[in-house]
Structure formats: C-alpha cells, structure tokens
C-alpha positions in Angstrom: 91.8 111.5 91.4 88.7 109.5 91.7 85.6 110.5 93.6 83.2 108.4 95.4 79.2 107.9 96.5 77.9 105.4 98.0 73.8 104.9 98.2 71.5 102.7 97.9 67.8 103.4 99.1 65.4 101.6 101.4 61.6 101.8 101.7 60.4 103.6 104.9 58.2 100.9 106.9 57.4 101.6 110.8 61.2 102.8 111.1 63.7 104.3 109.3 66.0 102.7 107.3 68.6 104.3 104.7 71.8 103.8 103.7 74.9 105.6 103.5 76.2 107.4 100.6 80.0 108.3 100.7 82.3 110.1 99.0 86.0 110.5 99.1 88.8 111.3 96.5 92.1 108.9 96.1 93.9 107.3 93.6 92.7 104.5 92.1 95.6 102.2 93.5 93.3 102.2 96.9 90.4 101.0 95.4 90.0 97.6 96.0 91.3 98.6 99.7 88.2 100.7 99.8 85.8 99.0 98.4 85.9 96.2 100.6 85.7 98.1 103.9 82.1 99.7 101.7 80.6 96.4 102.0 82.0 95.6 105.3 79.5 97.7 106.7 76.6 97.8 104.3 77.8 101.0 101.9 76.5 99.3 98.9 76.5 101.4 95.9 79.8 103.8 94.6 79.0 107.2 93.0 82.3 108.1 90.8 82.5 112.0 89.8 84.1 111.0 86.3 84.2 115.0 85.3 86.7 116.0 88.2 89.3 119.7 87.7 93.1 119.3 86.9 95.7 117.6 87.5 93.0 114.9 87.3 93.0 113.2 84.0 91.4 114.4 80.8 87.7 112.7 80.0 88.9 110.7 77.1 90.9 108.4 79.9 88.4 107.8 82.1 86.9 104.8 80.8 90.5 103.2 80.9 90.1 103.8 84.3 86.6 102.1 84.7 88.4 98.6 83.1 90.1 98.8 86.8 86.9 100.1 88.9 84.7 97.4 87.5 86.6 94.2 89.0 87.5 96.1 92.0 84.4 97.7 93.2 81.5 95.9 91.6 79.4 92.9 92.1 82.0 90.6 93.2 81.3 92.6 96.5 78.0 93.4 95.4 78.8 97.2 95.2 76.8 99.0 92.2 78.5 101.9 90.2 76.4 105.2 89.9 78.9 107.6 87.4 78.5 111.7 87.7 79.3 114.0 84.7 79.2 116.9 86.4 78.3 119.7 84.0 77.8 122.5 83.1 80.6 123.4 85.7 83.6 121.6 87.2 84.8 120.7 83.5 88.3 122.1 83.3 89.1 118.4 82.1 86.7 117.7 79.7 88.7 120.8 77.7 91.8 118.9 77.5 90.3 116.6 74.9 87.2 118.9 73.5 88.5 122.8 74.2 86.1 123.7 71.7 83.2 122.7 74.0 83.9 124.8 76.7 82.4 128.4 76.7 85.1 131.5 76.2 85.8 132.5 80.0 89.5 132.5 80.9 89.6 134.3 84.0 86.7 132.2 85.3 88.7 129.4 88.3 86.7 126.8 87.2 85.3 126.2 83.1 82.2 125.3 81.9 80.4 124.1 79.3 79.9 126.4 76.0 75.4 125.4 76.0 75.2 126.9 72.8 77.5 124.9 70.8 75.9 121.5 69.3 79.1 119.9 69.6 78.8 120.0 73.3 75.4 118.1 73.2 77.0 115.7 70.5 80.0 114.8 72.9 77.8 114.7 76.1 75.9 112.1 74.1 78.5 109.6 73.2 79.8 109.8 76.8 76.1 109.0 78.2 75.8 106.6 75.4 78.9 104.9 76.7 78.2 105.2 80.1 75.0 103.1 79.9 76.8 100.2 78.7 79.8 100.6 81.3 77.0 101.4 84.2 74.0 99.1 84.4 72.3 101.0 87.3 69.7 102.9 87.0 70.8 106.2 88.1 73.3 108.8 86.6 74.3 111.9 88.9 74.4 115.0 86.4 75.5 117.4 88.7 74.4 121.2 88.4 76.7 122.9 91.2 78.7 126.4 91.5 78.1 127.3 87.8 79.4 130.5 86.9 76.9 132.5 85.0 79.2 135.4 84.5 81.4 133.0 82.5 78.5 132.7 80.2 77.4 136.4 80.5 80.6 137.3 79.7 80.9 134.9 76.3 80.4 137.1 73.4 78.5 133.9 71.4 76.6 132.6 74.5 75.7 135.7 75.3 74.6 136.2 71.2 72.7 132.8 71.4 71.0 133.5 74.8 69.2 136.2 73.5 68.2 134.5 70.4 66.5 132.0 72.5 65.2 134.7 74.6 66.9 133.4 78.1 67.6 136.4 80.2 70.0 135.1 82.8 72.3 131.9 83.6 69.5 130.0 85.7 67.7 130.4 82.9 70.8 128.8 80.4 71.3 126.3 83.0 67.7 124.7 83.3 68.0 124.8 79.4 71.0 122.7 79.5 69.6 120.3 83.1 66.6 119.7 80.5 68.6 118.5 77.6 71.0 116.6 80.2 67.5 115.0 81.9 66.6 113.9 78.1 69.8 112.4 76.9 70.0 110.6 80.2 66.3 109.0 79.9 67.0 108.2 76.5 70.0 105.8 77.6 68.1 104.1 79.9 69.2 106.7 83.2 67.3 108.4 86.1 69.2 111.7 86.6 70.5 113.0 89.7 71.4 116.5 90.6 72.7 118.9 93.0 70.3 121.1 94.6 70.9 124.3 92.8 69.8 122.6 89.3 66.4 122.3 90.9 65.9 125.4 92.8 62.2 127.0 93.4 61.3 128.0 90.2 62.1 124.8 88.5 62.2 122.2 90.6 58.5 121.8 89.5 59.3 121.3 86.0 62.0 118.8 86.4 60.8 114.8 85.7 59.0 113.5 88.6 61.6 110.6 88.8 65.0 113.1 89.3 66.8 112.8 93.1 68.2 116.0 94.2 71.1 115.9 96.9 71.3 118.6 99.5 74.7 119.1 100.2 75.1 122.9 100.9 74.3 123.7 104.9 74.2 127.4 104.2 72.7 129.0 101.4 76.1 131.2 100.7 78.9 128.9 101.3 81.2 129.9 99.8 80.9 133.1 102.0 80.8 130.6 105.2 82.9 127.8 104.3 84.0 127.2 107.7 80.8 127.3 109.4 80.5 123.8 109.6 84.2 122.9 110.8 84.4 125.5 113.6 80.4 124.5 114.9 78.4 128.0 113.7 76.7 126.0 111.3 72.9 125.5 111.9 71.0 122.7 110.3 68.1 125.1 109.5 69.3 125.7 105.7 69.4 122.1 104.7 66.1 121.1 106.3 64.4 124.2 105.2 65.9 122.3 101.7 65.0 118.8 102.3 61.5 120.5 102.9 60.7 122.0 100.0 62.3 119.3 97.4 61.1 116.3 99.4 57.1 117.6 98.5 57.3 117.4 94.6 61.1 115.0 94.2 63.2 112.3 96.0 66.2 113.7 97.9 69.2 112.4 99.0 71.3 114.7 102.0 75.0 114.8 102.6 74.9 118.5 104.1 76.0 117.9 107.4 78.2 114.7 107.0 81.4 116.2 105.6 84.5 113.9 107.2 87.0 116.6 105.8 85.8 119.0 108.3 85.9 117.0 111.0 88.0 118.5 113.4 91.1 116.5 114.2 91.6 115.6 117.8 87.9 116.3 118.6 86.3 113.1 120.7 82.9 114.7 119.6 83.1 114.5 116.0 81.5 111.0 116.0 78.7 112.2 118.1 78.0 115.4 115.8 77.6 113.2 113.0 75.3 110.6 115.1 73.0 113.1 115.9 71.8 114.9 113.1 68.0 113.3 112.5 67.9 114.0 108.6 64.1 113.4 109.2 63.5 116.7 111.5 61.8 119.1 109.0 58.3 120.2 109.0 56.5 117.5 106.1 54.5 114.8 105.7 54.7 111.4 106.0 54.9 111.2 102.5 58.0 114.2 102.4 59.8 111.9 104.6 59.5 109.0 102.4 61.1 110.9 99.5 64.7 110.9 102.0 66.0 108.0 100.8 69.5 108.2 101.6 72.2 110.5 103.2 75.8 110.8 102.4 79.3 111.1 104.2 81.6 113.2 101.8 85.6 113.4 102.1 86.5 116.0 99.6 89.9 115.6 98.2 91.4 119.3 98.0 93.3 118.2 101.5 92.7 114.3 101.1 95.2 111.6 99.4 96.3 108.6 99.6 98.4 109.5 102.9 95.5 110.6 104.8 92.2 109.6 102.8 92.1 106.1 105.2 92.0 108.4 108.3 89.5 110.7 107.3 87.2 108.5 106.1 87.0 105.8 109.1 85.3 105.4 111.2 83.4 108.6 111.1 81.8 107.1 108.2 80.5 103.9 109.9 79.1 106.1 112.1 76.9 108.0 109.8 75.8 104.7 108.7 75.4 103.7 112.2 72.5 107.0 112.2 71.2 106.0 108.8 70.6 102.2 109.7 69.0 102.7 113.1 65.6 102.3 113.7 64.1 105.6 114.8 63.4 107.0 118.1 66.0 103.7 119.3 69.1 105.6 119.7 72.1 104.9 122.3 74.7 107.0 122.0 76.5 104.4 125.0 76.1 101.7 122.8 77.0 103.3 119.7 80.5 104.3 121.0 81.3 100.8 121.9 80.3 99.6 118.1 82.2 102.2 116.4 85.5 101.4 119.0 85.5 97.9 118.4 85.1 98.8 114.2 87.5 100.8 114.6 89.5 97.8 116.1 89.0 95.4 114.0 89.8 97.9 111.5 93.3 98.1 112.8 93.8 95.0 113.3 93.4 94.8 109.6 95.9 96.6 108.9 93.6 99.9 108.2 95.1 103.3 108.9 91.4 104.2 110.6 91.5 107.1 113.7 90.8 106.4 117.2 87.6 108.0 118.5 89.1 108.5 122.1 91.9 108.2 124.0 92.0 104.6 124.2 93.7 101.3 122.9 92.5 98.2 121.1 92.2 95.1 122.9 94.0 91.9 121.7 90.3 90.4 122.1 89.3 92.4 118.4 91.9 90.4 116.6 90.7 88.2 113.9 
C-alpha cells in the first residue's frame, strides 16, 4: 500500500490562501490515475508514508517502488514528492529487513524502533541519506504518532539504557530519538515534519524553529473516541486549542477534521461539513495565523482499496480545497455546490469512479 500528502504552502496576504494536502492509501497501479486528478485541481505536492504496517512491503523495496512514483507523480505534472519515515512507531515493516532494530516487545500491535541500538541510527541514516537524493524537496515528514512507551518500558535493554542516560519515561526516549531524527534530517539537506505528539508542551519549544507540526488528532484520546468524528460528537475545540499553542513558537499544517474515510456514505452534508470548518478560528495573532500553512484531506486505507479508494477520495477532496483556496470572509456555499457538481461531472465523464453529492444526474453539457 502507498500512502499519500499533498501540500504545498502559500503566504498569507489580505486573504487566505493554502492548499490542500491529501492523503489516501492504494496500490501503486492507480498512481498515475491519481496523480493527474492532484493537479487537476491545484493539489501540488504528494506526501508518501514509505514506513507503512504489513502486508505492505518490507523497507528495503520501497525505493523500487519510487523508480515508478517518480515518472508518474512528479514534475511532468508539476507534483513535488515529500517522503515520511514514520518512526519510532508504525515500523512493523522495517523489521522484515532489519529485525535487529526493532526494540523486544512482541505483544505490542504495532513495533517500534529499538532507540538504544546504534544500528538503528546507522540504518535510519542510509535511508535519509538515500532519500535526499530520490526527494529534492525540502521537507521530510518524520512522523512521531501512537508510540508505545510500554513496548520500550517493557524492553529489558531499553529499559537498561534509559536509565543510563537518565530518561525517566518514553516522552522522554522519544524526544531523544525526534532530536537525533531532526539532526540526520538537516544534515541531508531536509526540514522535518512531525505529528503533533513529537512536539507536545514541554518540547515543542526545544524543537528547531524551522519543524512543521500536523494536527491531525480532533480529540486528545482518540483512540477512546474514534467515532466521534464519523457519527458528528466531535467538537473542533481540541484541534484549535492545538493549532493555538504550536502555531505561537512553529509552523503547522491541520488535517484534523478533513478525514474522507469517515465521511458518512449517503450523507448530502458531508461536503458541507468539510466546507465549513475555518482552520483559522482559534484565539492568536496575526502572526499565529500565518504559521497555518496548509490543511490536509486524509483517506486512511484500513477500509480503502483500489475498489473504493476513487470514491472516497472525490470529490470531497476538491472540496476541502475549495475551503483552503477561498479568499476569506467570501464564502457561498450556493455557489460552491454547483462547482463541486459539475467536478464531479466532468469527473465522470472521465471515466472517474467519483460519488455524487446529491440526488442528481450529470448533464451531457459537462462532457468534454
């Protein structure tokens, strides 16, 4: 499976401006298919999570798998590649080809990185070494989410090593291993990226003033409310409580309440929920606001294939771009339904899978 972001920031003038980051999952077959419906409507920039869980396939193939992303999805359509090794959790695959880097935890769901074994640094190195020559923008995501500090705890030689360095807990271990992650990447020439729990309150500060953090949790214990956003109990206070505190010291990027796999099917509001989230609604400064510099629509792939992954993604993506591309204070929700509905058209008339928006049909006039 392949994962996807797409982003590429704008400066803040009299209005606001952004564009849309995306992700989806899908096999690599659909790429090209994808890629050019990205630049069809100004998605610029794909973010590919190159560390993704079984049955995906083991890191040392994923640069085979680049040779076909390159062609497909790069400046032909003048789409940039921004790769994530997401670490030091979500890397059941990486111990396919390295076992001896992940850390002793076998009732854990999802592996992670053993932080106190050099040979972990040494292969992280050669990937990001790699990497920059594979992926000439500027920014690398490093990702930072649902680590498992009991795995770590629960490692006889972490835990050994931990207390020879004198770090008490796992936030502790894993701002030790952001930090050397942050390094590596600046020495190849990268700007790091992370998710928000690599820079929470304590640390945030201490993290390099260049590092984008992406909100993408909408309750501070999701995995305890999961389905808060898909059944509507969701509240957008957690994420702009978020985009308030990192937005004063670090650039962010938010993809919280844009999540197309959640969209209810057969709902004629989803578009509509998605329009109307202002990402820009937090208490801040001017200044905070200019440190938003993108949002994100995410189709997560535990549901999503190549069967359905066309579906999902349009055009409830197009209209998240629609939000992040307007100017502010200038929104018609009239004349956004009648742009999305004759996307969607032309869509079809492409011969793309994409979901209607309403009951409805699509004129003959929307033909090419």
């Amino acid at each position: 499976m392949i994962s996807l972001f797409l982003i590429v920031p704008k400066e803040f003038i009299d209005f606001l401006r952004r564009e849309l980051f995306q992700k989806w999952q899908f096999t690599h077959p659909m790429m090209s298919k994808k890629s050019s419906l990205m630049a069809s409507f100004k998605a610029k920039t794909i973010h590919r999570d190159i560390s993704p869980p079984p049955p995906s396939p083991p890191i040392h193939q994923v640069f085979i798998l680049l040779l076909y992303i390159r062609p497909h999805a790069g400046r032909n359509r003048g789409i940039r590649v921004i790769p994530e090794f997401d670490t030091p959790g979500h890397v059941n695959s990486w111990g396919w080809a390295f076992p001896s880097i992940l850390a002793n935890c076998s009732k854990a769901a999802s592996q992670i990185l053993d932080v106190s074994n050099n040979e972990t640094y040494s292969v992280l190195w050669k990937v990001l070494r790699q990497a920059a020559i594979d992926f000439p923008d500027q920014f690398c995501h490093l990702g930072g989410d649902e680590v498992d500090y009991n795995c770590w705890k629960n490692d006889p030689a972490v835990s050994k090593w931990m207390k020879e360095k004198g770090l008490k807990n796992g936030k502790e271990v894993q701002f030790y291993h952001t930090r050397r992650m942050l390094i590596l990447a600046k020495i190849v020439g990268k700007q790091g990226m992370l998710w928000q729990e690599a820079a929470d309150e304590k640390y945030i500060r201490m993290l390099p003033k260049e590092t984008v953090v992406q909100v993408w949790k909408w309750d501070p214990d999701l995995d305890q409310n999961s389905a808060g956003l898909q059944t509507g109990l969701a509240t957008d206070e957690y994420w702009l409580s978020e985009l308030s505190r990192i937005s004063k010291t670090h650039r962010t990027v938010l993809s919280a309440p844009w999540y197309l796999n959640l969209a209810a099917g057969g709902d004629q509001n989803a578009w509509r929920k998605f329009w109307e989230v202002d990402p820009l609604r937090f208490d801040g400064s001017a200044d905070q606001r200019r440190n938003v510099i993108g949002g994100e629509a995410c189709l997560w792939g535990e549901m999503v294939d190549e069967t359905n992954a066309l579906q999902k993604t349009w055009p409830l993506a197009a209209t998240v771009a629609e939000r992040l591309w307007s100017i502010e204070n200038d929104w018609n929700s009239n004349d956004t339904l009648e742009r999305l509905e004759a996307f969607r058209c032309r869509l079809v008339f492409q011969g793309i899978d994409a979901s209607p928006l309403r009951p409805g049909y699509c004129h003959p006039y929307y033909q090419p």
